[in-house]
C-alpha positions in Angstrom: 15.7 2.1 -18.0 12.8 2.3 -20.1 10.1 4.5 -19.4 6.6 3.8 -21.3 3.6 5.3 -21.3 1.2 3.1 -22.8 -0.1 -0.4 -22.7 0.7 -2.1 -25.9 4.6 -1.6 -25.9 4.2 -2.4 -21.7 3.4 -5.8 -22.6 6.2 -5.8 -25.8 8.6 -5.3 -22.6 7.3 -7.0 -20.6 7.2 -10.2 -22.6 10.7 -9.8 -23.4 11.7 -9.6 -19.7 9.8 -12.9 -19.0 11.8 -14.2 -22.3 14.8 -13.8 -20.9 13.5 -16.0 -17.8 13.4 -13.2 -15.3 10.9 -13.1 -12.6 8.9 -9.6 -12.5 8.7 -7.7 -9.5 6.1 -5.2 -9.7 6.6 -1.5 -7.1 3.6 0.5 -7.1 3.9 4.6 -6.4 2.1 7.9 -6.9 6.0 9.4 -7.7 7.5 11.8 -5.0 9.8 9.0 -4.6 11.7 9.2 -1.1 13.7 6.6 0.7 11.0 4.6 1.8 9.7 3.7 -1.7 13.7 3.0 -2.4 13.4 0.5 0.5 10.9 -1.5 -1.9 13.0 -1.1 -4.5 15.7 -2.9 -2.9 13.7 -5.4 -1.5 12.7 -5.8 -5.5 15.7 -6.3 -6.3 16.7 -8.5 -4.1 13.5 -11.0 -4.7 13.1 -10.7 -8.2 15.0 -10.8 -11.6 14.0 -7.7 -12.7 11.9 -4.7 -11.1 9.2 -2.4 -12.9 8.2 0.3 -10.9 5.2 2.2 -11.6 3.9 6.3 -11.0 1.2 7.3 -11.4 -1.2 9.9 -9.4 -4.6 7.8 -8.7 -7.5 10.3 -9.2 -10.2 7.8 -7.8 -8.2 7.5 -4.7 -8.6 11.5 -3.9 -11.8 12.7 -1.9 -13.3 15.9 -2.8 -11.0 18.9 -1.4 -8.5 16.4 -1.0 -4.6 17.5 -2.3 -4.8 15.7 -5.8 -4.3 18.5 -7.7 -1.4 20.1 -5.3 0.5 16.0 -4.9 4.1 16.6 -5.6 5.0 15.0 -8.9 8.5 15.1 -9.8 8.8 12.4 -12.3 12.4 13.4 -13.8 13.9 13.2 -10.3 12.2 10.1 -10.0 13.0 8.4 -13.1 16.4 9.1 -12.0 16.5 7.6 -8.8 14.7 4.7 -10.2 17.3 4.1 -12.8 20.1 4.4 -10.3 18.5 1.8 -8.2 19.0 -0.6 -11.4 15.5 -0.8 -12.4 14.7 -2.0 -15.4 11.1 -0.3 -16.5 9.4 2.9 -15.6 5.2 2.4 -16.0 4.1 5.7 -15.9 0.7 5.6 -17.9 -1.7 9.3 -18.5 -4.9 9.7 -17.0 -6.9 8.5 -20.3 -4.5 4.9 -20.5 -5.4 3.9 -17.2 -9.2 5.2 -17.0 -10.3 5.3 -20.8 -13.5 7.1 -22.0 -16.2 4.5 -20.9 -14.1 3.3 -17.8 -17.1 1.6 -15.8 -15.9 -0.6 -13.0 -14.7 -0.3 -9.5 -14.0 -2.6 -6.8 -14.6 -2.4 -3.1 -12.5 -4.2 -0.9 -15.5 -4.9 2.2 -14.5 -5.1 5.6 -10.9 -4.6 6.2 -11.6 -1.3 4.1 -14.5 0.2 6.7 -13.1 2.7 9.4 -9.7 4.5 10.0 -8.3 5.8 6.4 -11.8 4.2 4.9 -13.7 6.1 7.9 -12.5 9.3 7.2 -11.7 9.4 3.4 -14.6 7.6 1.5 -14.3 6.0 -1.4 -10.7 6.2 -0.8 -10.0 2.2 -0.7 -12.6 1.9 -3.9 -10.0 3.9 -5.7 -6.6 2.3 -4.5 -8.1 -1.4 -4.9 -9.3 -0.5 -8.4 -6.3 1.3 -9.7 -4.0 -1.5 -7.9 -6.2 -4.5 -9.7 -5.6 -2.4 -13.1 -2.0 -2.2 -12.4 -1.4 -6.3 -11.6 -3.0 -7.0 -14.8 -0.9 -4.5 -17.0 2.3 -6.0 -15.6 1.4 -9.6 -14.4 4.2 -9.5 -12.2 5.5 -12.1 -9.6 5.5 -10.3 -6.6 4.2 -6.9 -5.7 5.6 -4.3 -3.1 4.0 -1.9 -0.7 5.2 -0.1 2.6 3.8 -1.3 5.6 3.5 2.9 6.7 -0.1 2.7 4.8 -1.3 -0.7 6.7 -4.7 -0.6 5.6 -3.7 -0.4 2.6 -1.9 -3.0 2.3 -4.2 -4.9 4.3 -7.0 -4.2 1.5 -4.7 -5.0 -1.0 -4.0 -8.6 0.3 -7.7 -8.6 0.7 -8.4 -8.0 -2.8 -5.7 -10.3 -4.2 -7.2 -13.3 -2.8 -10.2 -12.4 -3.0 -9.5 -11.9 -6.9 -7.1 -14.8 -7.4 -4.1 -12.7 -7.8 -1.5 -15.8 -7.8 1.6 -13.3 -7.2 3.2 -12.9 -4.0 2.0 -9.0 -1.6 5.0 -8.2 0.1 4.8 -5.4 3.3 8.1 -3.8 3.5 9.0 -1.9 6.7 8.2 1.7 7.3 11.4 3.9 6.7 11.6 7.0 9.5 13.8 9.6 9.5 16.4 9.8 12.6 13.9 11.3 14.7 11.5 8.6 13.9 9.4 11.0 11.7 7.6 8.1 8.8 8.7 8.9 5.6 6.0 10.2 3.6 5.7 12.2 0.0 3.3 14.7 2.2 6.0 15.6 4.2 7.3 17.8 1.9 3.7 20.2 3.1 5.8 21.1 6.3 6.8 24.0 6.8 9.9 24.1 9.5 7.7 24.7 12.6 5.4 22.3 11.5 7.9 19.6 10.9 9.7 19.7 14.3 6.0 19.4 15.8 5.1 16.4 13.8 7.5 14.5 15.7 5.0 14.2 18.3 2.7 11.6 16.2 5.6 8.6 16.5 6.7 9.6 19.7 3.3 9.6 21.4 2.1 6.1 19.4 5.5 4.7 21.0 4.7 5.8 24.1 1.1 5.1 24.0 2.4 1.0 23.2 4.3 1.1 25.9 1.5 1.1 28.2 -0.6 -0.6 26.7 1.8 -3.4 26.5 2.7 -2.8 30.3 -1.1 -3.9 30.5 -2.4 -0.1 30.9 -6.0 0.7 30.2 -6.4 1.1 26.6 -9.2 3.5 26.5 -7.9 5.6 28.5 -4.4 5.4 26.8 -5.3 6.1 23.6 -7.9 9.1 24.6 -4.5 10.5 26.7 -2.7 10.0 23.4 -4.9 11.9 21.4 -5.4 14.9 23.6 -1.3 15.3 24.0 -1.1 15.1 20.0 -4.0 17.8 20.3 -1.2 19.7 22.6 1.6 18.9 20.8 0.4 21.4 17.4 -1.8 19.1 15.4 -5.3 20.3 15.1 -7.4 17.3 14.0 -7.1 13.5 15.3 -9.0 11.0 12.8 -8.4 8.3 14.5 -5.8 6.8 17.3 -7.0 3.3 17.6 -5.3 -0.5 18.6 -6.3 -3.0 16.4 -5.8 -6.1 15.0 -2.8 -6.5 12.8 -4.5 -9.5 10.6 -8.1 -8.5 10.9 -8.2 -4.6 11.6 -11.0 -5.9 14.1 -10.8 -3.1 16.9 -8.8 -4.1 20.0 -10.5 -3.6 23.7 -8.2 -6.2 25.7 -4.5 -6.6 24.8 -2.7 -9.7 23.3 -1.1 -11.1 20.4 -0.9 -9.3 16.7 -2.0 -6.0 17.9 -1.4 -2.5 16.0 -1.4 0.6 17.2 -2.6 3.4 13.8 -3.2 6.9 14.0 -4.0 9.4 11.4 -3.7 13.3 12.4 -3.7 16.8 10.7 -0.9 19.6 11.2 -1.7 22.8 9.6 -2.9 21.6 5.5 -1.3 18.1 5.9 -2.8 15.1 6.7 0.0 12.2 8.1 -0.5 8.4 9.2 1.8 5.8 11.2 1.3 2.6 12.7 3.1 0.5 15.0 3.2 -3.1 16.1 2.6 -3.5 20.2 4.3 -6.6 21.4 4.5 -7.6 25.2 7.1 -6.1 27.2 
């Protein structure tokens, strides 16, 4: 696996990858790689002739007092992982490659971007679409991968894409949990043992919470219940616990079809996110 660090031999490689006739499938991370991003590796690999993956730590996509600094980056472990998965490039640009003395633009994804994650962290989507838009131009590939875990995201990055006339294919990839349904996430590596066994809480109350409002419970009530048992349950902080449209992030206030249920809550330093489809009983 090659791993390259600036933009003039990425194209060399890349152009010799498209040579060959092999499609380009393009997985986006910020390193820390767990079995979820592996997940989107596979599915990669099973889509496309041959996978680049990409780390790099966004800095535009961190708020003020947010973890940037303190983000676990590990990229030997990574690299290794990645190369044992069989793919074929590592992009893993510096700070300076990707935002160069004079860097000027941004992009801000409207709409699907305002509220939950965008509520609470601004600027946060300004920074992922940008970054995201930099990377599918440096590798041009022809389809991209993301985890369904950061739904917004992915949302805004659909958004962006057509928006942009980004011809390549956005993929969402299931969330991978651990056995006690725990999403996998880089930040869970902030927990400390105590913290970790509480956590558990977050998907089991959003499962719960679906349940009834699937059984045709009222929703207001079921998701202020839900966020007062997190409270009980040892997170501190509850950004939002909300139902909303799966293709629109429009805010839900009567069940039906395509609804999601996303929450975002803090346990001791560590902020964590899940979402969940509701589907009728």
């Amino acid at each position: 696996m090659k791993i390259i660090r600036q933009l003039a031999p990425l194209r060399k490689a890349l152009d010799e990858l498209r040579g060959r006739g092999d499609t380009i499938g393009l997985v986006p991370t910020m390193g820390a790689l767990h079995a979820g991003h592996m997940s989107l590796v596979e599915a990669a690999t099973q889509q496309c002739g041959a996978v680049v993956a990409s780390i790099f730590v966004n800095p535009t996509q961190f708020g003020e007092g947010e973890d940037l600094d303190a983000y676990p980056r590990q990229e030997a472990a990574d690299a290794a992982l990645l190369e044992t998965a069989g793919v074929e490039m590592l992009w893993a640009p510096t700070v300076d490659e990707v935002y160069p003395d004079g860097f000027a633009t941004n992009i801000s994804v409207g709409g699907l971007s305002m509220g939950l994650c965008g509520g609470s962290r601004p600027g946060h989507f300004d920074g992922v679409a940008t970054v995201v838009a930099k990377l599918f131009n440096q590798v041009r590939p022809d389809a991209a991968f993301f985890g369904e875990k950061d739904f917004q995201q992915l949302a805004v990055i659909r958004q962006m894409a057509r928006d942009l006339d980004f011809m390549h294919d956005i993929v969402g990839v299931s969330t991978v949990r651990d056995p006690d349904g725990l999403a996998l996430s880089s930040r869970n590596a902030y927990l400390d043992t105590e913290q970790r066994a509480q956590a558990v809480a977050l998907p089991n109350v959003m499962r719960e919470a679906a349940a009834a409002i699937a059984a045709g419970g009222n929703i207001s009530g079921i998701l202020q219940d839900a966020q007062a048992e997190l409270l009980a349950s040892g997170f501190h902080k509850v950004d939002y616990f909300e139902l909303r449209n799966a293709d629109t992030l429009e805010i839900m206030n009567v069940f039906k079809d395509s609804a999601r249920l996303l929450a975002a809550a803090h346990i001791g330093s560590t902020r964590l996110i899940d979402n969940i489809a509701v589907t009728p009983g």
